[in-house]
N, C-alpha and C positions, 0 to 999 in steps of 0.2 A: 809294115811297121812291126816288128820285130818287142817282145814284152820281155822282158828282164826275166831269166829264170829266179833270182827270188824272188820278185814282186810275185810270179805266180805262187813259190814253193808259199812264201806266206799268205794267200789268199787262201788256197788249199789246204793247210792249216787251219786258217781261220773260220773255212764252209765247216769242215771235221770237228774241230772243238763245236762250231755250234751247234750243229748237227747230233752231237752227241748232247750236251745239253737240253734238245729239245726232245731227243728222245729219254733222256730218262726223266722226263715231266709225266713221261705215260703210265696207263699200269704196266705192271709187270708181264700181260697174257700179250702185250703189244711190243713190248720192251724186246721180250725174246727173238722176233721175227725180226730184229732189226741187229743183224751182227753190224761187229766194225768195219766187215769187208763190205758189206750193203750202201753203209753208212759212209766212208771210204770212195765208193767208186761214183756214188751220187753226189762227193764232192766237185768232185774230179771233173765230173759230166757237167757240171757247173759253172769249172770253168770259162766253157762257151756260154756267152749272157744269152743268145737263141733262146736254148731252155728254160730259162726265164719269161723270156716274152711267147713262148709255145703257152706254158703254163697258164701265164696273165691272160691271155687272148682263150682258152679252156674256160676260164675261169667268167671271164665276161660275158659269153657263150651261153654256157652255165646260168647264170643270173636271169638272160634274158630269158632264154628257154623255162624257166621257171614261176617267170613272172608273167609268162604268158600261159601258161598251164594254170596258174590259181587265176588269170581272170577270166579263161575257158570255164572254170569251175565256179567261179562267178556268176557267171552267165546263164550258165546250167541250173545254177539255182533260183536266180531272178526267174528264170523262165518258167521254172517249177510254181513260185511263190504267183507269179500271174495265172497262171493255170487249178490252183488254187482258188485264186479268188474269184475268179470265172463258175468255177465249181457252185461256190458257196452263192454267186448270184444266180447260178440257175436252179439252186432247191431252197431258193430264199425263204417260201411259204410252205416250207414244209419239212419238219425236224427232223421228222426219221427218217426220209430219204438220204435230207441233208447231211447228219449223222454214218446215216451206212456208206453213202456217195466219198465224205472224206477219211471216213477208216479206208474203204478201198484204195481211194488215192496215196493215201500215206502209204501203205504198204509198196502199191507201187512206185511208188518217189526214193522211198528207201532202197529196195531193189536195182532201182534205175540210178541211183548218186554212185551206188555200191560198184556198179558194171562202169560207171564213168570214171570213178579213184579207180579200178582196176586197170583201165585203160592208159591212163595220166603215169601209174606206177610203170604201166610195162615201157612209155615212154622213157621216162626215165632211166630205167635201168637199161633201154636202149643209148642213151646218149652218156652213161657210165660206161660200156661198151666201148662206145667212142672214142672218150676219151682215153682209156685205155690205150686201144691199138695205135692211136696216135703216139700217144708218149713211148711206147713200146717200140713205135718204127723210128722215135728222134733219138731211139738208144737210151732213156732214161734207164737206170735203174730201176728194178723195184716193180715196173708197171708191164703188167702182161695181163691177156682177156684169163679174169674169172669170175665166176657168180659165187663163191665160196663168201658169206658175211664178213667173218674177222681179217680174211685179206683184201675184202677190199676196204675195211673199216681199217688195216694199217696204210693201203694207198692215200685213202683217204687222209692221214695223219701225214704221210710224206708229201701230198700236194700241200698241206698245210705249212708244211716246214719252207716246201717250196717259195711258199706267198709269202711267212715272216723274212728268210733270206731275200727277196728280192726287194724287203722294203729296208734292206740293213745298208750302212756305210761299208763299204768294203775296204779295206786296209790297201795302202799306195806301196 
């Protein structure tokens, strides 16, 4: 089935105009890293709806991974919080043990939540990674492995444009 060259030229149009729009919502240190030609060829790339459902499925991904990290960290803390009071029942009749037994504890609790958000982060920024070289091998614009903050804090702004375009009416 064969698509109308203007229905595309105006679709294409239509990702560009938006696309520009939602880039100048941003500041300025984000605005810059996002030429027309960037903006432009991540139309373009859009044309195939794929890209959109690569992104949606990223995204869902994302969620779950996320919601199972904070209830690992849930867990982690439940388990703390019983060990805790295990603590306080075995120096029940006795304060200043009681007292020194949970300073130590706290210190190590704190230490130990410390090494576990460490660990939760480096996952994350594993499955940032991910998503990367994924979007990077379906030809996306824009998306290639880096650890640099502010690029990937503008990926992050172009999956976002990603999500509002795929919830928009597209012109016939």
């Amino acid at each position: 089935m064969d698509i109308d060259p203007q229905v595309l030229q105006k679709k294409l149009y239509f990702l560009v105009e938006q696309l520009q729009n939602m880039a100048s919502e941003l500041p300025p240190k984000y605005q810059m890293r996002l030429s027309y030609e960037l903006l432009s060829s991540l139309a373009n790339c859009l044309l195939n709806e794929t890209v959109l459902e690569i992104v949606k499925g990223l995204l869902e991904i994302q969620h779950v991974t996320e919601q199972h990290l904070f209830q690992q960290r849930l867990q982690f803390i439940n388990a703390k919080k019983i060990e805790e009071q295990d603590l306080l029942k075995e120096h029940e009749n006795n304060s200043d043990k009681k007292i020194e037994a949970l300073q130590k504890f706290m210190i190590q609790q704190k230490e130990e939540l410390k090494e576990f958000d460490m660990k939760l982060v480096l996952e994350l920024d594993k499955k940032v990674a991910d998503q990367q070289n994924i979007l990077e091998q379906a030809g996306v614009p824009g998306f290639y492995y880096t650890t640099n903050p502010i690029e990937i804090k503008v990926q992050m702004h172009l999956l976002d444009f990603l999500l509002r375009l795929s919830q928009m009416q597209m012109p016939e």
